[in-house]
C-alpha positions in Angstrom: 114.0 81.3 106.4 112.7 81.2 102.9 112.7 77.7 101.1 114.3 76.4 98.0 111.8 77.6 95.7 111.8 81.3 97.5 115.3 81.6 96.9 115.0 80.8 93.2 112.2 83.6 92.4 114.4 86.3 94.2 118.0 85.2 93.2 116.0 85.6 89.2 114.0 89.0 90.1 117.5 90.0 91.1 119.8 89.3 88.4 116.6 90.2 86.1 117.0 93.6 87.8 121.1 94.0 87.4 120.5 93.1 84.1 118.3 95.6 83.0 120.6 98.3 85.2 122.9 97.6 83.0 121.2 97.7 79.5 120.0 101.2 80.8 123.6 102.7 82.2 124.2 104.7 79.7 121.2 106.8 81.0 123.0 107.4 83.6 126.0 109.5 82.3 123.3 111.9 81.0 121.9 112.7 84.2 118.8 110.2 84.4 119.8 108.2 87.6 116.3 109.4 89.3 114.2 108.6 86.5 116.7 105.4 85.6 115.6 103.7 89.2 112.2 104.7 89.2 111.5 103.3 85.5 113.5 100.4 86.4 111.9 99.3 89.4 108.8 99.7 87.5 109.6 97.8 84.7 110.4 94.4 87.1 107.4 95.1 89.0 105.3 94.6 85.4 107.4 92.1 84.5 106.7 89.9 87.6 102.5 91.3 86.7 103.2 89.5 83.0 104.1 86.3 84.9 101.4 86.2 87.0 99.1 86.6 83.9 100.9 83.5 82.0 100.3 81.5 84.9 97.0 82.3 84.4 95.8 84.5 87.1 93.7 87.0 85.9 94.5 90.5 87.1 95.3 94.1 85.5 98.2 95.2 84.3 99.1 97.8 87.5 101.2 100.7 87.3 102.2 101.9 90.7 102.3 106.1 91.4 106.0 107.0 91.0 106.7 110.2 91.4 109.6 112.4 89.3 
């Protein structure tokens, strides 16, 4: 069972996800659904790398091997 404080960082990764879905829909009516959810995906996981960097902890920026 996650706690309070869990269910806080992935309830905001989510809707921090569904949000940017949406701001990149139009994408999709041109054909770009596989590239759309790849980049997405991509663009939380940096996201959640500039937070970690704010709050100080000093790692590289990481971009994971996605394949088109």
């Amino acid at each position: 069972m996650m706690d309070s404080e869990e269910q806080d960082w992935e309830k905001e990764v989510g809707q921090f996800r569904l949000t940017l879905n949406g701001i990149m829909k139009p994408l999709r009516k041109y054909g770009q659904d596989v590239y759309v959810d790849g980049v997405s995906e991509e663009i939380v996981h940096l996201a959640i790398q500039l937070y970690y960097k704010l709050s100080g902890v000093d790692m590289p920026f990481e971009i994971r091997d996605i394949h088109w």
